[in-house]
C-alpha positions in Angstrom: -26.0 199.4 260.9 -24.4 196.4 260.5 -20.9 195.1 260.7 -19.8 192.0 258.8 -21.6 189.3 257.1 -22.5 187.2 260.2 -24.3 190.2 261.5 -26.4 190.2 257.8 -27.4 187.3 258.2 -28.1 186.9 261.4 -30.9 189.8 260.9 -32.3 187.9 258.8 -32.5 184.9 259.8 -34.0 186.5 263.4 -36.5 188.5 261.4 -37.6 184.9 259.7 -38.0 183.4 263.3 -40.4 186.4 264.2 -42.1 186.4 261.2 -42.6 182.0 261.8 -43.9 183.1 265.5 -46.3 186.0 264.4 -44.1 188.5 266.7 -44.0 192.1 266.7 -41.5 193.6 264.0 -39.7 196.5 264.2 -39.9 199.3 261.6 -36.6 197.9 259.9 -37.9 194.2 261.2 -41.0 195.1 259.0 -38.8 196.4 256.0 -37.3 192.9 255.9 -40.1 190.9 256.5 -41.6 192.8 253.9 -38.6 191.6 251.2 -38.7 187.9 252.2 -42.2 187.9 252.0 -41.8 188.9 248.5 -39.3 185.9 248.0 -40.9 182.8 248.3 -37.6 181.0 246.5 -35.5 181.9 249.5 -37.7 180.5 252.3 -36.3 177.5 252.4 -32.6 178.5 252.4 -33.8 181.0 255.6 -35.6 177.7 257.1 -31.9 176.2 257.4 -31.1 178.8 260.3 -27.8 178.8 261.6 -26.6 176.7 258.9 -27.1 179.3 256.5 -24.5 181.4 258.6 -21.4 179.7 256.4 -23.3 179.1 253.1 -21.0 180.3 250.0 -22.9 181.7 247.1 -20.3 182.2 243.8 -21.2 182.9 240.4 -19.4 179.8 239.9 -22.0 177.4 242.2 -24.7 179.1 239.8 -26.5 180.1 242.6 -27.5 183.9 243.7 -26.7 185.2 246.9 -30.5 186.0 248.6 -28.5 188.1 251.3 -27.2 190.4 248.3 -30.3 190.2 246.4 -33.0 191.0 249.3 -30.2 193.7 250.5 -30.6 195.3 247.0 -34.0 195.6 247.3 -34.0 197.4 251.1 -31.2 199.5 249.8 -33.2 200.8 246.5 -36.4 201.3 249.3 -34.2 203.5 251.1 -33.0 205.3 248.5 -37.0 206.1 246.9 -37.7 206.7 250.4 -35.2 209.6 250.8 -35.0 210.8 247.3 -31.4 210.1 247.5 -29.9 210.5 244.9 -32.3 213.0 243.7 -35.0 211.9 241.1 -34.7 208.4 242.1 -38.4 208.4 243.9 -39.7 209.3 240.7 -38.3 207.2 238.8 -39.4 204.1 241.0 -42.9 205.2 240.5 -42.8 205.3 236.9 -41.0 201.8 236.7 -43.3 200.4 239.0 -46.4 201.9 237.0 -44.9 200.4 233.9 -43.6 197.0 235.8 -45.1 196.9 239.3 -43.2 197.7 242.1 -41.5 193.9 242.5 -40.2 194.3 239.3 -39.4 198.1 239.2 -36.9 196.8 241.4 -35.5 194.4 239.8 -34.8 196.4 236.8 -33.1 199.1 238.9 -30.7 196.6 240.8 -28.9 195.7 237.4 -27.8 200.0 237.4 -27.5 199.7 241.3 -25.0 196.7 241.1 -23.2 198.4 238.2 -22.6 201.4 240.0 -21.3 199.9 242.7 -18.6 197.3 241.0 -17.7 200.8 239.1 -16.9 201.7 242.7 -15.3 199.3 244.1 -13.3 198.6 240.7 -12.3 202.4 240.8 -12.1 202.5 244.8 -14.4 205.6 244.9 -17.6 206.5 245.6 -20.7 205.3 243.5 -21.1 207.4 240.7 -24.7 209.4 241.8 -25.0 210.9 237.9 -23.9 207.8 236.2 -26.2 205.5 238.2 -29.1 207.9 238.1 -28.3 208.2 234.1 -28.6 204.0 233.8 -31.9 204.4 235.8 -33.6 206.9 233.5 -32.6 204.5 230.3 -35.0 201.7 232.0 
């Protein structure tokens, strides 16, 4: 869907215009809307606009990336919304019962971003069984 970082962010940063002017969203518009909505600490870094475009976030500034972080959360939606990989719908609703859905999330980006440093580290695939495994341990 999307290309490079620029392109990220941009999306965002158009869907927090929209969402400012009370325009129509489309169904992916809505997904991210959605996500900020939920992150009232990042409005004010999306309220920069085109500044935001070059904004470095390292471990080392001590500051989270909210591109990464809201991305993890659309990605983990997807992936309850598909079932992909299997078993992961289920347990999102069990989490979220236990936690709420906000939080459900949370928990399940810590196994999401393991698996994919093991990835990248390895230069393979994510590990479906592995990351499924950390999942049910939540």
């Amino acid at each position: 869907m999307f290309q490079n970082r620029d392109e990220i962010r941009q999306t965002y940063l158009d869907v927090w215009q929209k969402m400012q002017q009370g325009a129509p969203l489309e169904p992916m518009q809505a997904l991210i809307a959605d996500v900020i909505q939920m992150h009232g600490e990042y409005h004010a870094w999306l309220q920069q606009g085109e500044d935001l475009q070059q904004a470095e976030f390292t471990p080392e500034s001590g500051q989270s990336n909210p591109f990464l972080h809201m991305g993890m959360h659309i990605a983990l939606r997807e992936q309850t919304g598909t079932d992909r990989p299997p078993g992961i719908t289920n347990i999102h609703r069990a989490l979220s019962q236990k936690l709420g859905p906000h939080e459900a999330e949370h928990a399940m980006m810590e196994c999401l971003g393991q698996a994919l440093w093991q990835a990248q580290r390895n230069q393979q695939m994510p590990d479906e069984s592995a990351y499924l495994e950390c999942l049910k341990r939540l």
